[in-house]
N, C-alpha and C positions, 0 to 999 in steps of 0.2 A: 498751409493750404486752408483756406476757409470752407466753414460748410456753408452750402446752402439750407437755411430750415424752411423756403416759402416755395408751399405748396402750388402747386398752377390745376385747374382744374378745367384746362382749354380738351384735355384727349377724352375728360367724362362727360364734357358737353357737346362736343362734336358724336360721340357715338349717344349720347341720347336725340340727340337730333335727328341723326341717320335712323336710328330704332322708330323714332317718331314719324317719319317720311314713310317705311317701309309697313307700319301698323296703318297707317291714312293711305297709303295706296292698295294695302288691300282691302281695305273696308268697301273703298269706292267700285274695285273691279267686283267684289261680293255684291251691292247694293245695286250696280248695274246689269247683274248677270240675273239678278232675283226679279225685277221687275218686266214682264213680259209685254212683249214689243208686236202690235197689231199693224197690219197693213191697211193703209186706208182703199176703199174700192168704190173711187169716185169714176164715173160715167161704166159700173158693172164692169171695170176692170183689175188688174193687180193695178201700182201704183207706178213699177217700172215698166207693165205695158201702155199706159196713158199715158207717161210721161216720153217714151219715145215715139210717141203716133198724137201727142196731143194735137199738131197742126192738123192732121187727115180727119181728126175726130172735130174738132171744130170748123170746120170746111163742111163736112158730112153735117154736123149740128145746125148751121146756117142755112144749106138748101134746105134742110127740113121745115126750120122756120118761117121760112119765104113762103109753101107750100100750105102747109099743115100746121096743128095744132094737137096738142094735149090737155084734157080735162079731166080728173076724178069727179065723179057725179056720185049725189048722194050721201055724200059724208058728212057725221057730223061736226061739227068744229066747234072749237072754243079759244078763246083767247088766253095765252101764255105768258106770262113773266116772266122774263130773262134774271135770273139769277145772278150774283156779282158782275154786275154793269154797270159802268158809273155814272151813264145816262139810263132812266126809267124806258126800258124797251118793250114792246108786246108783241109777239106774235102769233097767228092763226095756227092751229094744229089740229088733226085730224084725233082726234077723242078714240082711245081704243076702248075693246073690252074682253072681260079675262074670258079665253076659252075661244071661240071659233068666231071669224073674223074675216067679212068678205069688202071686197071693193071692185066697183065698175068706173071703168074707162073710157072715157069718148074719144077714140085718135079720127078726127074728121078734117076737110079740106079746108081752108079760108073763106071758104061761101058755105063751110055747115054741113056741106053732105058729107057720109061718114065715109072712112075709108073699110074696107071690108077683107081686103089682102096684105095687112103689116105681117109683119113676124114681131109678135109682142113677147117681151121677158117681163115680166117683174120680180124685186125683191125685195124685201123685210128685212133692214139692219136696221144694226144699233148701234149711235157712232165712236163709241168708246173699243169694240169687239166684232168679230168677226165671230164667233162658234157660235151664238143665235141666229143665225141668217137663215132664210128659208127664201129658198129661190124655187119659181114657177115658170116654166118656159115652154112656149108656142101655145099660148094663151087662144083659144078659140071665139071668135066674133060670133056672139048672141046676140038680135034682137035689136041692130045697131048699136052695138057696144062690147068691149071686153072685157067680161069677169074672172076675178080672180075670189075664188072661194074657197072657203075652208083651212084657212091661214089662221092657226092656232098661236096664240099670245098668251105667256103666262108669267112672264116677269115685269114685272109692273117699273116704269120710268120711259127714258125717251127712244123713240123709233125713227127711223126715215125710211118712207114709201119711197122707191125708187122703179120708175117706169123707163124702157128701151123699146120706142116704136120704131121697125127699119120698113121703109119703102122705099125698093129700088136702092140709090145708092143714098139713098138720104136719110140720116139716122137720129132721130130725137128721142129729148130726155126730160121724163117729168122727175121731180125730187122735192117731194114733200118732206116735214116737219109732224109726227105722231107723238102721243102722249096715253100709256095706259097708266094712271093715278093705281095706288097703293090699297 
């Protein structure tokens, strides 16, 4: 009977591989567990309620537009640079400042007279998070206009104004670009 002297090392590579698989799939279910997951709240909603009313919401967005318009008045602005773009981009943003922080509204008809019976919401995010948001609602018409005051700001980087005028069954959406600098 011969012996065999040649070692096979096919059973220590198959279970380092298997070890290898099971160390990379936890790593991944760990790194995906740890990074926390925001919902986006485009038109002032969650994401699964726009996404099953987005037709009714854009039906409602277009009579509005036909009718009415949306203006923030008085703000300051300054021009932005778009950060890793691969074309040079700029765009206008509304200039915050640290500490209490107001904005007025003009929701008015197509020929400029002001509308004076919306139900206005506004809110303050910030598009990366949802736990700084500061929402104001049934906004009161001043003076031909609606103000929203006393909207505290204290972490400085990007913001989005986001305006909800509803008249009747017609509902529009302003959505600004803000910037409180460091």
């Amino acid at each position: 009977m011969a012996k065999n002297s040649v070692k096979t090392y096919w059973p220590h590579m198959i279970m380092g591989f298997l070890l290898i698989g099971i160390t990379l799939g936890y790593w991944t279910v760990k790194s995906a567990t740890a990074i926390p997951v925001q919902e986006s709240n485009e038109y002032m909603l969650k994401y699964q309620q726009a996404d099953m009313h987005i037709n009714k919401i854009l039906e409602k967005k277009a009579l509005f537009d036909k009718k009415y318009k949306i203006e923030l008045l008085h703000a300051k602005t300054a021009k932005e640079k778009i950060a890793n773009s691969k074309v040079a981009k700029e765009r206008n943003s509304v200039v915050l400042t640290e500490g209490k922080n107001s904005f007025t509204y003009a929701v008015t008809k197509k020929d400029g007279t002001a509308v004076p019976d919306a139900n206005v919401t506004f809110l303050l995010t910030r598009p990366h998070t949802r736990s700084d948001d500061v929402l104001a609602e049934n906004i009161p018409f001043k003076n031909g206009s609606y103000s929203v005051e006393n909207i505290s700001v204290s972490k400085a980087g990007r913001y989005t104004l986001q305006l909800k005028a509803k008249i009747g069954d017609a509902v529009g959406y302003s959505n600004i670009s803000a910037y409180l600098k460091p």
